[in-house]
Backbone as JSON Lines, residues from 0, in Angstrom:
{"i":0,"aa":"X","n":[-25.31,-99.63,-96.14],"ca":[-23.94,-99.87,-95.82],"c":[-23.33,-98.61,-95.21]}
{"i":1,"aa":"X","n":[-22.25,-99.08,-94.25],"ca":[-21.98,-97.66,-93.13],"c":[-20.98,-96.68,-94.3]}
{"i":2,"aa":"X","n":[-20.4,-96.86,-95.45],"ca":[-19.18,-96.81,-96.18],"c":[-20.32,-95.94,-96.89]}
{"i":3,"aa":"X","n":[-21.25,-96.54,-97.88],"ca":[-22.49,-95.63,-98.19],"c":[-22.79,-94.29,-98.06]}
{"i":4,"aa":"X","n":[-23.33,-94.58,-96.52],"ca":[-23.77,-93.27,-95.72],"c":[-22.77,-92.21,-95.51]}
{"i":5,"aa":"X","n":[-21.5,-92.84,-95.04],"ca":[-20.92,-92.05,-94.94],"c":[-20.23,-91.34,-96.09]}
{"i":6,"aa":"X","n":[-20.16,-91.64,-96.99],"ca":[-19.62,-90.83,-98.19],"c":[-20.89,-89.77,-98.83]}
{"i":7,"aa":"X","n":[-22.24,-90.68,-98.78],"ca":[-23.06,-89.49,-99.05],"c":[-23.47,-88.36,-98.07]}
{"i":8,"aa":"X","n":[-23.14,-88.62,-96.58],"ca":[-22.98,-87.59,-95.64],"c":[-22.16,-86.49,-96.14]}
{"i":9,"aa":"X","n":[-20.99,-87.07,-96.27],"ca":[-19.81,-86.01,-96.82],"c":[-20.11,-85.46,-98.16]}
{"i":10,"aa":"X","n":[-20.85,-86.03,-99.1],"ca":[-21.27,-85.43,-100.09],"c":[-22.48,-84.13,-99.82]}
{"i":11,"aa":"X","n":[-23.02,-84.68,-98.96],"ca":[-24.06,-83.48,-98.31],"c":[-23.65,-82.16,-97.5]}
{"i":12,"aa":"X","n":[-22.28,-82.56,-97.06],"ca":[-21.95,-81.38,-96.26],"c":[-21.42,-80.58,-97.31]}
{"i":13,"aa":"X","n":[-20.49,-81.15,-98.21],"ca":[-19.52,-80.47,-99.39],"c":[-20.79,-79.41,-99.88]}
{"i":14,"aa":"X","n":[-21.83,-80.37,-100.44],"ca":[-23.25,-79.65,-101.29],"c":[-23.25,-78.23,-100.76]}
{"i":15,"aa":"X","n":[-23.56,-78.54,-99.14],"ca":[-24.44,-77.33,-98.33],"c":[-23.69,-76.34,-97.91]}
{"i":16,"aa":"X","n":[-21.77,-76.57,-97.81],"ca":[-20.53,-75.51,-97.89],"c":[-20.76,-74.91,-99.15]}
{"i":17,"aa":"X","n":[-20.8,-75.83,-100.34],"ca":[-20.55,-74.92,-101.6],"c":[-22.05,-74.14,-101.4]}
{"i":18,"aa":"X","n":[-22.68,-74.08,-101.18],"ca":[-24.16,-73.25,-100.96],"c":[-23.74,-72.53,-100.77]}
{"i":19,"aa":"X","n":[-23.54,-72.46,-99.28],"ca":[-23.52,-71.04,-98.22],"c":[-22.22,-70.5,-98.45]}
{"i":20,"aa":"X","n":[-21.16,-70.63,-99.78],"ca":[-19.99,-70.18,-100.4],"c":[-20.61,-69.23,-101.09]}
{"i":21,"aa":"X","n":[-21.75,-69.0,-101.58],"ca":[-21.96,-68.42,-102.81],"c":[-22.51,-66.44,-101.88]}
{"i":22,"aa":"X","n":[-21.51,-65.76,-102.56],"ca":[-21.74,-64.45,-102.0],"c":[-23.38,-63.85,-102.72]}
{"i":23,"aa":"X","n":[-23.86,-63.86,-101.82],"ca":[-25.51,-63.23,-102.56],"c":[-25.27,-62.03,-102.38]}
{"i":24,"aa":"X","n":[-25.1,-61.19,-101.25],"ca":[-25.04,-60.27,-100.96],"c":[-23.92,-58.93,-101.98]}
{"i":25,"aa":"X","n":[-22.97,-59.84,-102.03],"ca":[-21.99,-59.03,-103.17],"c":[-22.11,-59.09,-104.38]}
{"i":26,"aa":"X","n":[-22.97,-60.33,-105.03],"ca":[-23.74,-60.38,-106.72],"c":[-24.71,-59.09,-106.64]}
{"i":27,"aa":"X","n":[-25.31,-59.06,-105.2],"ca":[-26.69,-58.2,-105.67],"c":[-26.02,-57.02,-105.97]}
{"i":28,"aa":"X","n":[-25.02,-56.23,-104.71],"ca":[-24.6,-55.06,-104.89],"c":[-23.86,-54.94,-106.35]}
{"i":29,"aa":"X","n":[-23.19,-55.57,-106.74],"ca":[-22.68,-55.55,-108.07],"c":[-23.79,-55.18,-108.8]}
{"i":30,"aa":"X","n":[-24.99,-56.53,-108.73],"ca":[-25.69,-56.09,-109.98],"c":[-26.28,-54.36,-110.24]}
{"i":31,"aa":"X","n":[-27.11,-54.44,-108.59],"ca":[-27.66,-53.22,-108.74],"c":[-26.8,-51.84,-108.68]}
{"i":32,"aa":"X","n":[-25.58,-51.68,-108.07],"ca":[-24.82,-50.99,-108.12],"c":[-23.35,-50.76,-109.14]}
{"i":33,"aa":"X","n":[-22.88,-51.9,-109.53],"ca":[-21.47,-51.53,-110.08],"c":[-20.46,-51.76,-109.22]}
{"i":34,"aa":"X","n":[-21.08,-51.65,-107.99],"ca":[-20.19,-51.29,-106.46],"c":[-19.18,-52.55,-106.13]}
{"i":35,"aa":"X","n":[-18.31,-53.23,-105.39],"ca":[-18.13,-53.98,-104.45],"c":[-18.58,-53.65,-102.61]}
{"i":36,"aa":"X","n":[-19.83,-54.33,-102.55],"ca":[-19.81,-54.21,-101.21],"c":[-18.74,-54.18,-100.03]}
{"i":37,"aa":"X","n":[-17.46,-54.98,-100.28],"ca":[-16.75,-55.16,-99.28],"c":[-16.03,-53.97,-99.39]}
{"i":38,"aa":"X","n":[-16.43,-53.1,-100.05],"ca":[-15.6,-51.81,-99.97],"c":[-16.29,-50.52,-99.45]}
{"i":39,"aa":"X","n":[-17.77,-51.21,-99.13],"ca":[-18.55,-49.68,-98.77],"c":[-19.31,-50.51,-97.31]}
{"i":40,"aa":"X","n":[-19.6,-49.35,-96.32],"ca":[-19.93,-49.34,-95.2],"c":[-18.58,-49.99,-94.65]}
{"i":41,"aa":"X","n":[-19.26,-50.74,-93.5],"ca":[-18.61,-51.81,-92.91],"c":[-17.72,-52.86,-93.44]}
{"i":42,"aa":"X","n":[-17.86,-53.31,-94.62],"ca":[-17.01,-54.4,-95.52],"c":[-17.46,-55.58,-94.8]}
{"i":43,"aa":"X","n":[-18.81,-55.7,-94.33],"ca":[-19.62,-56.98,-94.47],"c":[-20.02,-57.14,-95.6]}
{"i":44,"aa":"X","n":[-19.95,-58.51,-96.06],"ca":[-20.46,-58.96,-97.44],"c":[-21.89,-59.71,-96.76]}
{"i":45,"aa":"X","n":[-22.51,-58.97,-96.42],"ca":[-24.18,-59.56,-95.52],"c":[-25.45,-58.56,-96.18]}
{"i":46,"aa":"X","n":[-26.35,-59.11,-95.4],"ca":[-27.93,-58.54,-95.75],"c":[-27.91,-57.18,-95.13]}
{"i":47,"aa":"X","n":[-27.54,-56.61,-94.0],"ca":[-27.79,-55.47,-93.21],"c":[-27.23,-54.34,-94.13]}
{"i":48,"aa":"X","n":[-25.61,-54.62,-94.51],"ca":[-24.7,-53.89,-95.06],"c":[-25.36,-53.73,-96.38]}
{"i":49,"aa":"X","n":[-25.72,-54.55,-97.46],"ca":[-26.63,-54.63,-98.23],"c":[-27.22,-53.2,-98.04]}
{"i":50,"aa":"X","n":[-29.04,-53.71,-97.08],"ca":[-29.4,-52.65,-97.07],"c":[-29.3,-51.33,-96.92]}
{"i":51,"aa":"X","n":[-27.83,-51.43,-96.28],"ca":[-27.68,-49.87,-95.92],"c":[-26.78,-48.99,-97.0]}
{"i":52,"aa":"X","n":[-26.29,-49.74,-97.91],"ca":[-25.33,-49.04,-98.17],"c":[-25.75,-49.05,-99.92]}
{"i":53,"aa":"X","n":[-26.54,-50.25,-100.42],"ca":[-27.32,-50.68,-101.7],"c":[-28.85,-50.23,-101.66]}
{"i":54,"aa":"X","n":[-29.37,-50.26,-100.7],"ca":[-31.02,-50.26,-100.85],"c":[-32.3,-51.35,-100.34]}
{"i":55,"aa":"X","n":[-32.81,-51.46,-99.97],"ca":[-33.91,-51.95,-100.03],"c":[-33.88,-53.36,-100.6]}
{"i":56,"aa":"X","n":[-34.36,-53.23,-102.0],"ca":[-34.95,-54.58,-102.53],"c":[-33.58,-54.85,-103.29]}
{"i":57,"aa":"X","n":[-32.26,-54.31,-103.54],"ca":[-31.22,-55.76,-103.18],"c":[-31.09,-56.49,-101.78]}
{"i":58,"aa":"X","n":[-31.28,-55.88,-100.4],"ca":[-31.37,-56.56,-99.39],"c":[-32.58,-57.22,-99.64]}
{"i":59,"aa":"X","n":[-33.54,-57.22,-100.06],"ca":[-34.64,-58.02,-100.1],"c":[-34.09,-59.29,-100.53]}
{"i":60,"aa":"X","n":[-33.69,-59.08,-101.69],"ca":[-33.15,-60.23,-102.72],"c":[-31.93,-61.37,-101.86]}
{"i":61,"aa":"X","n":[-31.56,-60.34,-101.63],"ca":[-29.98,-61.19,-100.86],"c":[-30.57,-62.15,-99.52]}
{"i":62,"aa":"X","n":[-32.0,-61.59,-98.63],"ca":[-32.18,-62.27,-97.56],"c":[-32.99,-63.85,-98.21]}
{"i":63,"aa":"X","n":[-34.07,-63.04,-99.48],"ca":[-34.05,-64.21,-100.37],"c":[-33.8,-65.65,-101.16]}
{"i":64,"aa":"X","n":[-32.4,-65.25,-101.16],"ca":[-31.32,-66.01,-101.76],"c":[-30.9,-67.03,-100.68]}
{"i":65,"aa":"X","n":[-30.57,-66.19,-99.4],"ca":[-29.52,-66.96,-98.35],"c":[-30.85,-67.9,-97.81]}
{"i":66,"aa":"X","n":[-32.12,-67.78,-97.54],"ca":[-32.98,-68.54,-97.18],"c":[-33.04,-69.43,-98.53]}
{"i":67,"aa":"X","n":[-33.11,-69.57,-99.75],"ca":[-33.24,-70.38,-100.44],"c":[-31.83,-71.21,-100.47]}
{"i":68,"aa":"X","n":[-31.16,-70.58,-100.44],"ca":[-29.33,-71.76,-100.14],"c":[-29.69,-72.43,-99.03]}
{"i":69,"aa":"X","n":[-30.14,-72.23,-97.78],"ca":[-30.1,-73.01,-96.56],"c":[-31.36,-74.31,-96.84]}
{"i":70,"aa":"X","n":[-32.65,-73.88,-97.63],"ca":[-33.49,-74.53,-97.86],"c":[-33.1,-75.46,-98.59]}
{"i":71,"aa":"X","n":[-32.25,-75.0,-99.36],"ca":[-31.9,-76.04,-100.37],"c":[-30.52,-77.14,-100.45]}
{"i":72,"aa":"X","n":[-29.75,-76.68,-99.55],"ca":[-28.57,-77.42,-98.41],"c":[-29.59,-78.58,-98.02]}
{"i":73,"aa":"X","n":[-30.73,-78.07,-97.09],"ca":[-31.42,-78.96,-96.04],"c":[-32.2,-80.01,-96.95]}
{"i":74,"aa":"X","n":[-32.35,-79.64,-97.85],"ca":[-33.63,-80.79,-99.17],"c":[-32.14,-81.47,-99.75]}
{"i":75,"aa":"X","n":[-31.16,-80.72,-100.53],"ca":[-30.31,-81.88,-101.12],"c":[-29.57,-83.03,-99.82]}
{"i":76,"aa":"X","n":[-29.87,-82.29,-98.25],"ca":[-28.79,-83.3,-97.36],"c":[-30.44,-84.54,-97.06]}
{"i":77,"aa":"X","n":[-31.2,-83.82,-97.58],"ca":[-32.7,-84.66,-96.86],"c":[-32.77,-86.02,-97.8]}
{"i":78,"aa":"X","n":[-32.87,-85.29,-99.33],"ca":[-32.91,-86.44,-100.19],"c":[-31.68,-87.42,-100.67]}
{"i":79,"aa":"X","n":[-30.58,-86.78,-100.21],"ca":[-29.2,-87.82,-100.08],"c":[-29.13,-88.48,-98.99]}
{"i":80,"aa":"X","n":[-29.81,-88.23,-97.89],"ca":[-29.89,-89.53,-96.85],"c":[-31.21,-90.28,-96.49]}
């Protein structure tokens, strides 16, 4: 039914916004630092800024994360339609 689809469409997009909502990049610096990223370097809350300003393997983690949110956007919009 078109009423169906389309509500679980919209349920899939909501899913895959609240995903790519979730700051990885500023959990990691927190964790490993104490820090707020948006306050050091550039005040990108991203992977680059990450590495440059946190280290290494929190940017590891954070590029980690954002590939597992997108993977997992694409499987919950795969298996809801």
């Amino acid at each position: 039914m078109i009423v169906n689809d389309t509500v679980t469409g919209i349920i899939a997009i909501i899913i895959g916004y609240l995903l790519g909502s979730i700051p990885s990049a500023y959990i990691a610096a927190r964790l490993a630092t104490g820090k707020d990223i948006r306050q050091l370097g550039g005040g990108n809350v991203g992977g680059l800024n990450t590495f440059r300003e946190v280290g290494l393997w929190p940017a590891v983690a954070v590029g980690i994360v954002d590939v597992g949110k997108g993977a997992a956007a694409v499987a919950i919009a795969y298996w809801l339609l």
